[in-house]
N, CA and C atoms as a LAMMPS dump frame, in Angstrom:
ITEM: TIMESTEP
0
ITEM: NUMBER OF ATOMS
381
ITEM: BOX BOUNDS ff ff ff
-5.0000000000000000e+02 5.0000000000000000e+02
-5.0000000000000000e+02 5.0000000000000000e+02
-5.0000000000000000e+02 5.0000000000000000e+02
ITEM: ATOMS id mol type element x y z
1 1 1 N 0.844 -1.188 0
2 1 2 C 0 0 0
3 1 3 C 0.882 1.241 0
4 2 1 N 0.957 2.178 -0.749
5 2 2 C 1.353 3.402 -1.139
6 2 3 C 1.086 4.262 -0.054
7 3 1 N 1.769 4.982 0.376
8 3 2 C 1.749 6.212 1.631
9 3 3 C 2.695 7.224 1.338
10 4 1 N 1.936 8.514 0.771
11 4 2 C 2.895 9.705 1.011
12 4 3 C 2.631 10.623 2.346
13 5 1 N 3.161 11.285 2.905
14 5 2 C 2.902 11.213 4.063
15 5 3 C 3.531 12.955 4.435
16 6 1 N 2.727 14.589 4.244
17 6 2 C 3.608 15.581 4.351
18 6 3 C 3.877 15.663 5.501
19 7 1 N 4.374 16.595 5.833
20 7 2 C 4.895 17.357 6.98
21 7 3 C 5.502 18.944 6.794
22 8 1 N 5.452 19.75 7.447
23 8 2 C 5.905 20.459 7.621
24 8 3 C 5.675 22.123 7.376
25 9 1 N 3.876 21.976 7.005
26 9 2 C 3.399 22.949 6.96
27 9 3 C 3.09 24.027 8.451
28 10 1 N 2.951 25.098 8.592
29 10 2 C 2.819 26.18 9.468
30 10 3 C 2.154 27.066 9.078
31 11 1 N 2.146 28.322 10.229
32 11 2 C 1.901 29.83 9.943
33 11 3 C 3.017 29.984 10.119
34 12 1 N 3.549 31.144 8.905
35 12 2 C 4.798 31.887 8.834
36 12 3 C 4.526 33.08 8.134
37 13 1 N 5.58 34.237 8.675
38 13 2 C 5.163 35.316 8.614
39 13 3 C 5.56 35.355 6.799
40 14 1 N 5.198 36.492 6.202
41 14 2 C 5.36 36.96 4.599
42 14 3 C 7.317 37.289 4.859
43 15 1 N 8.161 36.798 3.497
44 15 2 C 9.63 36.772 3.931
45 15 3 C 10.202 35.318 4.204
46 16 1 N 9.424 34.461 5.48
47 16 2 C 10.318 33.759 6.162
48 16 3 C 10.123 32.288 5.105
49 17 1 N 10.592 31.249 5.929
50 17 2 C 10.85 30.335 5.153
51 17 3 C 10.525 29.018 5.794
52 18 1 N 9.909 28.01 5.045
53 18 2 C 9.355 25.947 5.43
54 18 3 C 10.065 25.639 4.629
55 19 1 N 9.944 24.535 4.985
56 19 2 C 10.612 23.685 4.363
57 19 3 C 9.658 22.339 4.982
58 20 1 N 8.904 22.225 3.433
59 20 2 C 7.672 20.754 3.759
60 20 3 C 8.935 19.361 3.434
61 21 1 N 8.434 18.004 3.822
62 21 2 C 8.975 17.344 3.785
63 21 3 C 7.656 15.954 3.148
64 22 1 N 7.682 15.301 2.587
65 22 2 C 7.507 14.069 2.087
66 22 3 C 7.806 12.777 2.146
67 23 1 N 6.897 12.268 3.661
68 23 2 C 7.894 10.762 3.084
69 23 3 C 7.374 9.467 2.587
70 24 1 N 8.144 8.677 1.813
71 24 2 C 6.817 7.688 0.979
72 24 3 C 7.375 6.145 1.528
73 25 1 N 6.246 5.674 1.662
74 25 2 C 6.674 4.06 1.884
75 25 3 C 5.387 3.403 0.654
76 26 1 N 5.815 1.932 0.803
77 26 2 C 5.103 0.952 -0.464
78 26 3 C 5.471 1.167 -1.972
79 27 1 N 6.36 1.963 -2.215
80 27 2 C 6.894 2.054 -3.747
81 27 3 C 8.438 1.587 -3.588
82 28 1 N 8.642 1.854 -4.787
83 28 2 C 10.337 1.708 -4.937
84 28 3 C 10.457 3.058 -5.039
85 29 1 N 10.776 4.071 -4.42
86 29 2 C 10.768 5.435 -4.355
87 29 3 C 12.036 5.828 -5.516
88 30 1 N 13.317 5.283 -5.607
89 30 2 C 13.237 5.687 -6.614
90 30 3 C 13.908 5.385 -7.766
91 31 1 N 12.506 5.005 -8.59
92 31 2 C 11.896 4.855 -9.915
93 31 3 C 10.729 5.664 -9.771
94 32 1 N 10.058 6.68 -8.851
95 32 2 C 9.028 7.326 -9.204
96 32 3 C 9.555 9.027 -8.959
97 33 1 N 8.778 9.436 -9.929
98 33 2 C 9.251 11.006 -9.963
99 33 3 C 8.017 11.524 -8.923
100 34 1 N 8.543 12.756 -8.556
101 34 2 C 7.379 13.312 -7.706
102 34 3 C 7.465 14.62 -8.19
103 35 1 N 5.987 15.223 -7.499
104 35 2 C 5.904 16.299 -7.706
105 35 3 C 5.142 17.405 -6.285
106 36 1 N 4.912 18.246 -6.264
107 36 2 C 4.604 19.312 -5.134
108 36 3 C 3.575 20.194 -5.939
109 37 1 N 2.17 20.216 -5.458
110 37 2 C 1.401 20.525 -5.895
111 37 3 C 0.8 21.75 -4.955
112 38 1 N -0.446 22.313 -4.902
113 38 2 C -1.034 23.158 -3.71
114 38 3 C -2.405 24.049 -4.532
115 39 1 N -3.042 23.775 -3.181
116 39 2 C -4.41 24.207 -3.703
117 39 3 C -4.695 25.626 -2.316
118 40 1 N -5.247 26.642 -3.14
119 40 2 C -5.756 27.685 -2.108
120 40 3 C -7.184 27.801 -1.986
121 41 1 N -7.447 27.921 -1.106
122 41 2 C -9.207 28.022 -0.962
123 41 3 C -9.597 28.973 -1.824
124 42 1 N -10.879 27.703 -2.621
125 42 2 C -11.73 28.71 -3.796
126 42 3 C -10.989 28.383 -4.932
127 43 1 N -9.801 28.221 -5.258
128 43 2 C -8.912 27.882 -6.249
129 43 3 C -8.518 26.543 -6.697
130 44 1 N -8.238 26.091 -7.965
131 44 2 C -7.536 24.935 -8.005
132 44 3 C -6.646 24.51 -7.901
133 45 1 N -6.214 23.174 -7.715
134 45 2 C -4.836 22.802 -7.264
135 45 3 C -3.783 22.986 -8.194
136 46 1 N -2.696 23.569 -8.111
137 46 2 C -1.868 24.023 -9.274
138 46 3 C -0.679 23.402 -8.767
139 47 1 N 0.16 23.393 -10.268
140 47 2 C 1.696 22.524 -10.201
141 47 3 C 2.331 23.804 -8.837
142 48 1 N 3.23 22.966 -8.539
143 48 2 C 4.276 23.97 -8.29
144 48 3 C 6.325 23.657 -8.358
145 49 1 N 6.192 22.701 -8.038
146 49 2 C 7.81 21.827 -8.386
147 49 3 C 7.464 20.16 -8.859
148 50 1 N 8.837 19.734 -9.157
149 50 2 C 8.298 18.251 -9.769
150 50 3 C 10.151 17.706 -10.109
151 51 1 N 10.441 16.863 -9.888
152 51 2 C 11.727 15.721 -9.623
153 51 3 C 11.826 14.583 -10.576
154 52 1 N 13.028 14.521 -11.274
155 52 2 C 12.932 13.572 -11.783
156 52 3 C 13.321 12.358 -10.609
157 53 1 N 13.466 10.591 -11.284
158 53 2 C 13.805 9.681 -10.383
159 53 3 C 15.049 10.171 -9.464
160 54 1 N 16.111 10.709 -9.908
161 54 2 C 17.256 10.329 -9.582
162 54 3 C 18.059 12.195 -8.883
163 55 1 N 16.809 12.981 -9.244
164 55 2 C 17.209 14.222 -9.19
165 55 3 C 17.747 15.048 -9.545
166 56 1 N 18.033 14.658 -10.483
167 56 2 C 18.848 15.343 -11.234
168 56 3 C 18.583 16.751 -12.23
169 57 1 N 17.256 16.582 -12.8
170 57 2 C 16.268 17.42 -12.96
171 57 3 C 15.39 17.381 -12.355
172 58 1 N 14.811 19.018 -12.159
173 58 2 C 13.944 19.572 -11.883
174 58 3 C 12.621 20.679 -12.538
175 59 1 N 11.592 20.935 -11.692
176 59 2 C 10.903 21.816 -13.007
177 59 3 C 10.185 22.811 -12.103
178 60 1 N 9.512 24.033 -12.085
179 60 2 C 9.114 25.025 -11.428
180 60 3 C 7.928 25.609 -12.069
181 61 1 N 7.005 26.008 -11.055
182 61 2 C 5.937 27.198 -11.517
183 61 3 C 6.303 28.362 -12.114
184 62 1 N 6.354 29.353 -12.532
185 62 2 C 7.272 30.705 -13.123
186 62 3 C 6.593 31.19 -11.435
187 63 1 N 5.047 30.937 -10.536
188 63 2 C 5.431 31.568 -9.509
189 63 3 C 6.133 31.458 -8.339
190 64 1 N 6.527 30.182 -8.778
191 64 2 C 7.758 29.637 -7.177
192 64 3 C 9.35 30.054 -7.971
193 65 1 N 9.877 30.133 -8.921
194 65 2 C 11.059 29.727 -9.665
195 65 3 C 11.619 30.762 -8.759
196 66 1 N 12.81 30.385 -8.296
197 66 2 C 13.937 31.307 -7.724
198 66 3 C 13.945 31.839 -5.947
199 67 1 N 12.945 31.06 -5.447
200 67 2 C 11.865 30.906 -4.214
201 67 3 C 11.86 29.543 -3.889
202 68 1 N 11.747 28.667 -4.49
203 68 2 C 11.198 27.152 -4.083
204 68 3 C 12.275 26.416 -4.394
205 69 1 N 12.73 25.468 -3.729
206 69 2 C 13.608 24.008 -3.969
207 69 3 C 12.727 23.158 -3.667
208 70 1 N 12.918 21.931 -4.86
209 70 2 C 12.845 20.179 -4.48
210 70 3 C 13.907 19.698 -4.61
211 71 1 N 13.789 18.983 -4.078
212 71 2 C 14.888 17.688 -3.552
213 71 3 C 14.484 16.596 -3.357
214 72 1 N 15.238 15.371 -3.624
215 72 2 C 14.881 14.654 -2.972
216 72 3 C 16.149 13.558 -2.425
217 73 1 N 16.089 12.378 -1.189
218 73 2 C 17.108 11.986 -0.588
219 73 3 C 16.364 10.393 -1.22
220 74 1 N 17.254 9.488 -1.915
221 74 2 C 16.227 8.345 -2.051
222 74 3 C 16.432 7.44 -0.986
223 75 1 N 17.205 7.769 -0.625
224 75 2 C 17.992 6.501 0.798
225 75 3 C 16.639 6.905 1.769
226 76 1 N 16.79 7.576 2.235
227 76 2 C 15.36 8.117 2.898
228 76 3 C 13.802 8.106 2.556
229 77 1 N 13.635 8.076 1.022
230 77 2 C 12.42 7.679 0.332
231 77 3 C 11.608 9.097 0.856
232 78 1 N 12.303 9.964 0.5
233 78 2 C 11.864 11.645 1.56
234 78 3 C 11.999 12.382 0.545
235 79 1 N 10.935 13.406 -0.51
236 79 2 C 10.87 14.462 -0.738
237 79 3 C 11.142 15.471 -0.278
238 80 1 N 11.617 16.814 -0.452
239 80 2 C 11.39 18.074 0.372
240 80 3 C 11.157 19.195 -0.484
241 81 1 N 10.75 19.961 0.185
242 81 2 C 10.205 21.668 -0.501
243 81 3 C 10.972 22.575 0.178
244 82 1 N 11.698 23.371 -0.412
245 82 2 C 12.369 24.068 0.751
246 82 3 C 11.847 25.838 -0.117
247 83 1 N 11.27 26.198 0.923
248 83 2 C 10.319 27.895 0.228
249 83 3 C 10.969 28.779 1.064
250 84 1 N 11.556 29.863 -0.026
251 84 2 C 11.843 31.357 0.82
252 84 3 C 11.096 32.157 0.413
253 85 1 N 11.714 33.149 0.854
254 85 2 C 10.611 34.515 0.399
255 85 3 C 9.004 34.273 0.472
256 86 1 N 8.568 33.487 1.595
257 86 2 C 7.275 33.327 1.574
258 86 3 C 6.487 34.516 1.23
259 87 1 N 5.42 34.444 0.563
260 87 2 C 4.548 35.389 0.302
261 87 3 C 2.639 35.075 0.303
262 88 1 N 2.2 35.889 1.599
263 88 2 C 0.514 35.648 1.297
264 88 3 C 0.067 34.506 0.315
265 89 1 N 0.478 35.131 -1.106
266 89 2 C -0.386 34.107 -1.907
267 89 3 C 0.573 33.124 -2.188
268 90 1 N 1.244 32.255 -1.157
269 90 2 C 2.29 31.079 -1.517
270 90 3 C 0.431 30.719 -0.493
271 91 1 N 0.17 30.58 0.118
272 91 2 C -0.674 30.488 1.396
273 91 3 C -1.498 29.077 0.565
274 92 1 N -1.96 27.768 1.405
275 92 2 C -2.626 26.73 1.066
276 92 3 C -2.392 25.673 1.412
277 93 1 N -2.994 24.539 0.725
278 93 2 C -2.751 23.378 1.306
279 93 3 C -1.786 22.579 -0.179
280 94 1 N -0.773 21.87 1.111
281 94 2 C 0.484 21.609 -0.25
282 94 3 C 0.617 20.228 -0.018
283 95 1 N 0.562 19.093 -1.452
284 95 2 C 0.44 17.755 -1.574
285 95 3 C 1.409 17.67 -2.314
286 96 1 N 2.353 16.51 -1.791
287 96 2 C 3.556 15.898 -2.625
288 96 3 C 2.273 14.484 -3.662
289 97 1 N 3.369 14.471 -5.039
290 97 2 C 2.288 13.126 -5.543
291 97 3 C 3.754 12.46 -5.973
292 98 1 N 3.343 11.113 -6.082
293 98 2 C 4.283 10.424 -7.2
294 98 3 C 3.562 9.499 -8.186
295 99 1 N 4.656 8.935 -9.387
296 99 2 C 4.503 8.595 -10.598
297 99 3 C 5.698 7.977 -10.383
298 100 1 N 4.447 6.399 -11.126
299 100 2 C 5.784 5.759 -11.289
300 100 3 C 5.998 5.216 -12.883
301 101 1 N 7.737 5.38 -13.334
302 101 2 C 7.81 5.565 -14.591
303 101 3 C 9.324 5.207 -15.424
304 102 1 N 9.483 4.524 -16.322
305 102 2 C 10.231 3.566 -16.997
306 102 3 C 11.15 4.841 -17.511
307 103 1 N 11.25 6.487 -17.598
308 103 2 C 11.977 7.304 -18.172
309 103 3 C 12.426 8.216 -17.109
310 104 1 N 13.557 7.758 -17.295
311 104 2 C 14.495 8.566 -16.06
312 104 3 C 14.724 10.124 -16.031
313 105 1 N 13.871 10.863 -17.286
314 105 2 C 13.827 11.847 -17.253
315 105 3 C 12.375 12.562 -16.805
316 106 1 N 11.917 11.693 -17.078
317 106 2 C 10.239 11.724 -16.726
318 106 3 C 9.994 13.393 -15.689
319 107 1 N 9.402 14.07 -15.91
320 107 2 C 8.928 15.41 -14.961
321 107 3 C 7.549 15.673 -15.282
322 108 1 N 6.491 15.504 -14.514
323 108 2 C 5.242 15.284 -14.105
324 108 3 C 4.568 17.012 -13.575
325 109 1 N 4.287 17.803 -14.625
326 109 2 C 3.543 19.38 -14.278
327 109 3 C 2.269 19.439 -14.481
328 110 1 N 1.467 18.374 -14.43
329 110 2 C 0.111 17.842 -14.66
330 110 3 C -0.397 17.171 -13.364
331 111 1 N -1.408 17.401 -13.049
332 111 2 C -1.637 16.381 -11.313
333 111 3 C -2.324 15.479 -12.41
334 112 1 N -2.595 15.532 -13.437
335 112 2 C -3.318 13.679 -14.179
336 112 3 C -1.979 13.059 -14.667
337 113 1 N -0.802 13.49 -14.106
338 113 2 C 0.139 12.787 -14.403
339 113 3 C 0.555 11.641 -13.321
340 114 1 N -0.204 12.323 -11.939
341 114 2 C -0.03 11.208 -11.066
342 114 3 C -0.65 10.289 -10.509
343 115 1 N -0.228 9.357 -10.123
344 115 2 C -0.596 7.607 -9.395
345 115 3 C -1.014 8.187 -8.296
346 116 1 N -0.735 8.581 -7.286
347 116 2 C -0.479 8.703 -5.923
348 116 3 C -0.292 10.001 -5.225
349 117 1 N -1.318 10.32 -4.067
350 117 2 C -1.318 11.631 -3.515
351 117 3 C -1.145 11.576 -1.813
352 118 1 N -0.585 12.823 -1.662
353 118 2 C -0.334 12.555 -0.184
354 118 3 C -1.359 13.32 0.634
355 119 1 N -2.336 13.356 1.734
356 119 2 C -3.541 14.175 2.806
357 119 3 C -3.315 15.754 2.662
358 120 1 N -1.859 16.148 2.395
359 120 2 C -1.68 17.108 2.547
360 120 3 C -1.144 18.045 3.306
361 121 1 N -0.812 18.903 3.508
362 121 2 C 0.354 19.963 4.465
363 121 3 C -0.008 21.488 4.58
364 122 1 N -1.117 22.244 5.625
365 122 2 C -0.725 23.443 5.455
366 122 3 C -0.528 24.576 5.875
367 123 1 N 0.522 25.323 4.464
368 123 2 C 0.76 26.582 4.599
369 123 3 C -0.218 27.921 4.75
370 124 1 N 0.296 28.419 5.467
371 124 2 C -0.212 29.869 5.996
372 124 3 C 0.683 31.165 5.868
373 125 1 N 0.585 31.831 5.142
374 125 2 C 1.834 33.017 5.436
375 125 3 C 0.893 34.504 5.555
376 126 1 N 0.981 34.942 6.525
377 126 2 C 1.036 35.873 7.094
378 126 3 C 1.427 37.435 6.391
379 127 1 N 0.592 38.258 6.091
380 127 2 C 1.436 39.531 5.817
381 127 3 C 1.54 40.129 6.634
């Protein structure tokens, strides 16, 4: 059985900085790419970062780019989000997903791209 599992959402003031975390059990973590998604109340859930298997590539919203890191550790089977410059409208609820997939380049900016979703994590930022 598949389990993504976030962590690491808060209230934080506008500026400061989370860093969500992801961790997955029941897959071969990695052979699946993931991705970091987030939905704001009233709104739909939109991309926001996304990993290939091995990490090597990565991919960004144009509104997180230069603000947001993914990562991931596979020994650990642990995603992470690491957000600066928080801002108001970063504000929501944030779901790691994975995909699992035979192309090691594989990067997933579609949520119908994924198998598997995690309850969720959330952010609050404060102005």
């Amino acid at each position: 059985q598949v389990q993504l599992v976030e962590s690491g959402g808060r209230l934080v003031q506008a500026g400061g900085s989370l860093r969500l975390s992801c961790a997955a059990s029941g897959l071969t973590f990695s052979r699946y790419a993931m991705g970091w998604f987030r939905q704001a109340p009233g709104k739909e859930r939109e991309f926001v970062a996304a990993i290939t298997w091995s990490g090597s590539s990565t991919r960004y919203s144009d509104s997180v780019k230069g603000r947001f890191t993914i990562s991931r550790d596979n020994a650990k089977n642990t995603v992470y989000l690491q957000m600066n410059s928080l801002k108001p409208e970063d504000t929501g609820v944030y779901y790691c997903a994975a995909v699992g997939t035979y192309a090691g380049s594989f990067i997933g900016t579609s949520s119908e791209s994924y198998d598997y979703w995690g309850q969720g994590t959330q952010v609050t930022v404060s102005s």
